[in-house]
N, C-alpha and C positions, 0 to 999 in steps of 0.2 A: 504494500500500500504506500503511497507515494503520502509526501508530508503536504501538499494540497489538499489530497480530498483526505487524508483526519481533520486537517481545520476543516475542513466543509462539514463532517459526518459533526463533528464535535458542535460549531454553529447551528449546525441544525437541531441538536438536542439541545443545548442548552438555552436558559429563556432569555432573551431579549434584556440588557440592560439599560436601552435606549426610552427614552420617554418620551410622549409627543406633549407637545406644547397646546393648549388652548386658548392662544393669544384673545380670541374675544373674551373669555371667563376673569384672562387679568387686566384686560384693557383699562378698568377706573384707575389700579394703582399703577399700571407703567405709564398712564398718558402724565398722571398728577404727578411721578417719579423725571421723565422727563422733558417736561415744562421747568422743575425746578431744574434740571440744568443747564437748558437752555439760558434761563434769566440769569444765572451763576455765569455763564459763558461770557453772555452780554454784557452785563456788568462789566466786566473787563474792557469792554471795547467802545459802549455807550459815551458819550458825554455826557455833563453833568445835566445840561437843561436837558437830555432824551431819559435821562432816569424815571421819570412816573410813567413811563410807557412801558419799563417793566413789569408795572402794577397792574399795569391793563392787559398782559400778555398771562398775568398768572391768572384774572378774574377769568380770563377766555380759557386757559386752560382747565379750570376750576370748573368751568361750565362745559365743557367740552367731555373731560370724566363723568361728571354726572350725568350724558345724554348718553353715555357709552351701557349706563343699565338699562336702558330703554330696550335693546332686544336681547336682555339675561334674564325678562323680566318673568321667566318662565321658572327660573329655579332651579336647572336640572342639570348643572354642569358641572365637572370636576376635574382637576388635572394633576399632574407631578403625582400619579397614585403609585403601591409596590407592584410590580410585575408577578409578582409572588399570590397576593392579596390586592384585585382592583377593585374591594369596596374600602381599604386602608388608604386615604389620599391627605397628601399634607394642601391641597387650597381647595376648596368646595365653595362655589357659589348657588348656594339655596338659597330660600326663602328669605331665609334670618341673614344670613351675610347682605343679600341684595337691600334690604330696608336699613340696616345699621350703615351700612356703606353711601346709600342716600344720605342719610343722617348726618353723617361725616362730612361727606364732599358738599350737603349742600350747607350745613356749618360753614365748614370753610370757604366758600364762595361767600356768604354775609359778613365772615370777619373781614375776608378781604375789600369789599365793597367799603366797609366801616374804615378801615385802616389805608386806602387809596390817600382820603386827606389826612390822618394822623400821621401817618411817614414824613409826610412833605415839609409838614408845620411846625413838626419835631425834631427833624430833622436828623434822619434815622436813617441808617446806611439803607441806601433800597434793594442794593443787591444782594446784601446778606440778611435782609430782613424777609422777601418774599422768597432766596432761596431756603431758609428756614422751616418759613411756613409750608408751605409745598411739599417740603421730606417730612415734616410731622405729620402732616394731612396724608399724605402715602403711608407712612407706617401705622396709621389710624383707619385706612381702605384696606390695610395685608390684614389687619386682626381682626374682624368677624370671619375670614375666608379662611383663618388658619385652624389646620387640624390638628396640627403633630405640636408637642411642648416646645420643640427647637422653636418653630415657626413662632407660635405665640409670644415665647420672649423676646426672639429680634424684632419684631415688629412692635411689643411693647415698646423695646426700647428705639425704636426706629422713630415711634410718635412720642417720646418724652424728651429724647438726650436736643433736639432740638428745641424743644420748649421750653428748657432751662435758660438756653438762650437768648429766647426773644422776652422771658421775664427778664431780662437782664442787659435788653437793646437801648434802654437808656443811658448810655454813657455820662458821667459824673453824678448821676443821681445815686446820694445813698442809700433811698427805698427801695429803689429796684437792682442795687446792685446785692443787698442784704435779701432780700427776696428772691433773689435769683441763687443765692450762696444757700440759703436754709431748704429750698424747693430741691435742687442737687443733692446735699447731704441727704434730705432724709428719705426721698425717691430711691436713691442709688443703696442705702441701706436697705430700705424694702426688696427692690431689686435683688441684693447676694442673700438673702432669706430664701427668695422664692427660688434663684438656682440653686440653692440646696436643697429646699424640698423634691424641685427635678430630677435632681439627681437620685436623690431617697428610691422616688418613685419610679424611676427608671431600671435601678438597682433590684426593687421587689416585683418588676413586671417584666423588663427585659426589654423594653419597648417604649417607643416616644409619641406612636401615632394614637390620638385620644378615642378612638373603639379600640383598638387593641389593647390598649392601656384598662379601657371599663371591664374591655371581657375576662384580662387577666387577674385584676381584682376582685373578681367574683371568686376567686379563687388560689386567693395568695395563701403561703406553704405556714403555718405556726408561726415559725423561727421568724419570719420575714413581715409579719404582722403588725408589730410594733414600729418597724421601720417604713412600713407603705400611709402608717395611721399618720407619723410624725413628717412625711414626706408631705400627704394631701393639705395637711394644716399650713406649712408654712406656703406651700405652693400658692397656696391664697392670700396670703399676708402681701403680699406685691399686688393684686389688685384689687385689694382691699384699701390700700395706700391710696390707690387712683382714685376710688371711687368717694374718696375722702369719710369713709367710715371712721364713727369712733372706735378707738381712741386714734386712729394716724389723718386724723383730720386737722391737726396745728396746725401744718403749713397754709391751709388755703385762706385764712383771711389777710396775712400779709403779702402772701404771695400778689393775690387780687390786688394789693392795693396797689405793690412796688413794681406790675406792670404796669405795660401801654394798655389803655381802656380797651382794646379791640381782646387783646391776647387774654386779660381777666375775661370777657366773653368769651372764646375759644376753647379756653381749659375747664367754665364752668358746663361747658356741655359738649364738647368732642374732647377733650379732658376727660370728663367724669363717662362717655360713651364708650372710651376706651378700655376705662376699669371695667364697667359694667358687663360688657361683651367679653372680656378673657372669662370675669366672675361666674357669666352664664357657660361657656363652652367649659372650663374645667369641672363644674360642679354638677352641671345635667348631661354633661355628653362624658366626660371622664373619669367623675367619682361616684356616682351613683350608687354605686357598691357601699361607698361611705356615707350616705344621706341620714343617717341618725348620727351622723358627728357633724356635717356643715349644716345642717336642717335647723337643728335648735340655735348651734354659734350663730349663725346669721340671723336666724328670729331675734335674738338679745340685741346684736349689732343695731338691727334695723329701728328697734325701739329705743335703743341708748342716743345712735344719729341722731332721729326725728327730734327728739327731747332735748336735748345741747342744743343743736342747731337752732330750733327756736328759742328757746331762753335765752342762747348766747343775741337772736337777731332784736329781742322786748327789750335788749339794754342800753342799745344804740340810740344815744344822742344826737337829735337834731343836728345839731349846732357844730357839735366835732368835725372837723377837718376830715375826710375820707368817709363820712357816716353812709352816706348813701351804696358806696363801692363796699364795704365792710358788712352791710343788712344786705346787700347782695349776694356777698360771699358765706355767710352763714345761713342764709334761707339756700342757697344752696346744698349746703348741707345737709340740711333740714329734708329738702326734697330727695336729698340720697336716702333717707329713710325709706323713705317711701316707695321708691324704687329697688329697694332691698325686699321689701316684702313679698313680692310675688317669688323671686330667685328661694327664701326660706319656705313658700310654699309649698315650691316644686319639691320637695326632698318628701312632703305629706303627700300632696296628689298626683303628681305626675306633674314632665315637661311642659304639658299645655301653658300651664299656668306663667310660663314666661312671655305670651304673647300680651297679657298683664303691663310687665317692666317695660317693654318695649311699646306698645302706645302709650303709654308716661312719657318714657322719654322725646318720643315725637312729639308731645303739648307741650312738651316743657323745653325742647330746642328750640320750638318755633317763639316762645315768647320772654322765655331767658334772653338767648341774643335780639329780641326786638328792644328788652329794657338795656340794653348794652348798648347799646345801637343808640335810641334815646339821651343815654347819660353822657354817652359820646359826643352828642349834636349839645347840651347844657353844657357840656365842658369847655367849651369854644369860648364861653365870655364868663363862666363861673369856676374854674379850675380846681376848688379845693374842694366839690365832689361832696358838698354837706348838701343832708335830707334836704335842712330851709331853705336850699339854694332852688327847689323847686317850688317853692309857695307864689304862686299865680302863675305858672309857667302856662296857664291856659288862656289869660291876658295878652302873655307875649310870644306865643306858640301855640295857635289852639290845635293844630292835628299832631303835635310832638306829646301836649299833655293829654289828648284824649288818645293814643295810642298807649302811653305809659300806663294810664288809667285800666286801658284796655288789658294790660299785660298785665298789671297787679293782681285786678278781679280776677283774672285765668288764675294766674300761681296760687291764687287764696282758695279757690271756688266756689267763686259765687256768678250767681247771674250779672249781665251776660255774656260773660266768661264759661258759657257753658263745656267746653272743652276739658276744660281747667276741670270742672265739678263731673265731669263723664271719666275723665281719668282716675281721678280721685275714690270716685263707687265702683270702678274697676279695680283697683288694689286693692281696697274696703272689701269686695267680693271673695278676690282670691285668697285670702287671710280667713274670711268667714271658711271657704269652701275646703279648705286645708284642715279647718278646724282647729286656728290658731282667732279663738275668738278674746284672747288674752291682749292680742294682738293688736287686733281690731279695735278695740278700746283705747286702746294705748295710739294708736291711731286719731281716732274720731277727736280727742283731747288735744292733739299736736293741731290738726283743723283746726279747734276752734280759737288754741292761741296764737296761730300764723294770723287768722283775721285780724288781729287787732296793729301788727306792726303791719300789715299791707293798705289795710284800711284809712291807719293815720295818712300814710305818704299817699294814699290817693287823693284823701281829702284835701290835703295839704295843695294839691296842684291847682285847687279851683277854688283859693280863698285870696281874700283882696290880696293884691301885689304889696311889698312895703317899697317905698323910694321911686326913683325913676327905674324904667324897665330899658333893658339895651336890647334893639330889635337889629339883628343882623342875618345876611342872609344864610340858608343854610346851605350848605355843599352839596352837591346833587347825588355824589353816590353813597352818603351819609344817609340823605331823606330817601333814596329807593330803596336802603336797607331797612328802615323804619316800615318803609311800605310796604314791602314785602314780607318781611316777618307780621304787620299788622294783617293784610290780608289773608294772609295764611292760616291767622289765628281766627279770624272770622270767617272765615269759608269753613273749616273745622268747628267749630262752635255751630253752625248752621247746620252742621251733616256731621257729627262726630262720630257716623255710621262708617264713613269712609274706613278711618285708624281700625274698627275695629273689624269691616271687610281683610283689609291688609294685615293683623294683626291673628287672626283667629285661625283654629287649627293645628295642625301642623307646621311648624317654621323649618324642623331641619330636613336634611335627607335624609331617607330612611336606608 
């Protein structure tokens, strides 16, 4: 036999180590991967006056990924899967990936819109600032789509290690330079917790790909018990950090405050999308096996959240320097409760229950970044970001303050904010339906003390002005961001059938 045909005989039995590519399944994260190097290139070559026309190449690219779901919108694709095992694939675009990946990308397309004039004004490197944004916004498009634990952590870190930096794009400022130093340590700390728990769990399973990781937990050896139990725990603790749970919730009200206004809107909800989304694929697609250990821990979390967060947001003073950016950034929190609930449910009733978390999260993206968007546009002529700085903003801004108004009633819910109040008796439901009616309670309580810090700053927008009022005009891709997140909210509010059309059933592959 000639040494040709053994490699031929041999090729031909052995399987295939070649993989095909399904360049339309990653199309959202390579278009958003490169756009940002594109602008990185340019930058180089740009002159000074052509630099905001990077901003405008990252909004087009921005928008360009998100038109790229439009025919995924089917759910049913996967790729880079084992040759061995083609239902074991490290990127899958389902259900659940294609809505969180929306999420994301169209996040990111509003901060950018909000941030077109805060760059210019601020004066803020533009090329390292939209390259920034772009590789966050990519590694926050890889993580719903990721299967395998590798995957999930570079992409965690693919959408963070950039973030530290754009809390920290204000050069000589020492809020945001401190803000950016605290957000780094204690991230990056979360971060080597959770590669150790990886590793644990890769040690007691033999495997990285999250079904084969479930199915072997079903059936880890005695001896190896302890170690897959202390693996799954810290494995969580990284994005448990993201999603600003207590107790690794410290960073985020300084963090919010020592950024650029766009990037506090960014992290409070494609930030906390990111945590959310590793939270849901480790815990219902990976641990399952372990649901009487993250089931209860996260029921606690979610209650402990909700309860801080609002007490920390009743303390906030008017009048303080930052107040307004600070009750942003702890009702933030506040809402991570609440978003935690449905994820503790699912450990009692099944997966379903995460289509719960994720129409939250779609109410609360579209009107978190609208009040950001807002604070943005009062920052222009009131810069120190206090509640009183909006007292008659409907005097000298009336579709800024009925917007804002708009966005409040949502996050509180109440009418007619009904979105706000439909997401709300959707988490309310999945906590009853778990039979976590402990819960539920502990819930309805946190409701009714967020009304009273949302309610003041509403009211506050439509009481006499004090002094003269400075009316100047607003920036136009500042006010379409305003508009578009308000419309959003309203069209939703109108039909809050749609979220839960999208939302219901089945989210992952089967």
């Amino acid at each position: 036999m000639t040494a040709m045909t053994a490699l031929t005989l041999l090729s031909a039995e052995a399987p295939s180590l070649v993989q095909s590519v399904d360049w339309l399944a990653i199309a959202p994260v390579v278009i958003t991967a490169a756009v940002g190097l594109v602008v990185l290139v340019a930058d180089l070559f740009a002159a000074e006056r052509h630099k905001p026309v990077l901003g405008w190449i990252s909004v087009a690219g921005l928008a360009a990924a998100t038109a790229t779901l439009l025919p995924l919108r089917a759910g049913d694709r996967a790729t880079f899967c084992l040759t061995g095992d083609p239902a074991a694939c490290s990127y899958v675009a389902d259900r659940f990936t294609l809505v969180i990946q929306f999420l994301v990308l169209a996040g990111a397309l509003v901060t950018a819109l909000v941030s077109v004039t805060a760059v210019r004004d601020t004066r803020m490197p533009a090329g390292e600032y939209w390259f920034l944004l772009l590789s966050s916004a990519a590694g926050a498009a890889l993580l719903p789509a990721s299967r395998d634990l590798a995957t999930l952590i570079v992409a965690l870190e693919v959408a963070s290690l950039p973030a530290f930096a754009l809390v920290g794009m204000r050069r000589g400022d020492r809020l945001s330079s401190e803000a950016a130093l605290k957000f780094f340590l204690s991230s990056v700390t979360a971060t080597a917790v959770s590669l150790m728990g990886v590793s644990f769990v890769y040690a007691a399973t033999g495997s990285l790909h999250l079904t084969q990781v479930a199915d072997r937990l079903e059936d880890v050896p005695g001896q190896l018990d302890t170690l897959a139990m202390a693996g799954v725990a810290l494995t969580l603790v990284g994005f448990a950090f993201k999603t600003a749970a207590v107790p690794f919730h410290f960073w985020v009200p300084d963090t919010y405050v020592g950024a650029p206004l766009p990037i506090a809107g960014y992290l409070s909800v494609v930030g906390k999308a990111v945590g959310f989304t590793g939270l849901i694929l480790v815990t219902v697609i990976a641990f399952p096996a372990y649901s009487d250990i993250w089931g209860p821990a996260l029921a606690v979390l979610a209650a402990l959240t909700m309860t801080l967060g609002n007490a920390a947001a009743l303390r906030q003073s008017p009048d303080r320097p930052n107040s307004a950016v600070r009750l942003l950034a702890w009702s933030s929190v506040g809402q991570a409760g609440y978003l935690l609930v449905p994820i503790a449910a699912a450990a009692y009733s099944g997966r379903e229950q995460i289509g719960s978390t994720v129409a939250y999260a779609l109410m609360y993206a579209a009107v978190n970044l609208g009040a950001f968007a807002v604070a943005a546009l009062v920052a222009r002529t009131k810069p120190l970001h206090r509640i009183s700085d909006y007292r008659g903003l409907y005097a000298e801004r009336p579709l800024a303050a009925l917007s804002l108004g708009f966005f409040l009633l949502c996050l509180a819910g109440l009418p007619p904010g009904i979105i706000g109040l439909f997401a709300k008796v959707t988490v309310f439901r999945s906590a009853v339906d778990a039979g976590l009616g402990w819960l539920a309670v502990v819930m309805a309580i946190n409701v009714v003390i967020a009304l009273y810090y949302y309610l003041r700053w509403t009211a506050l927008l439509f009481r006499t002005p004090e002094g003269a009022q400075t009316r100047t005009r607003a920036p136009w891709p500042v006010a379409a961001a305003v508009i578009v997140t308000a419309i959003t909210a309203v069209v939703l509010s109108g039909a809050p059938e749609i979220i839960l059309r999208v939302t219901s059933g089945s989210l992952f592959a089967q």
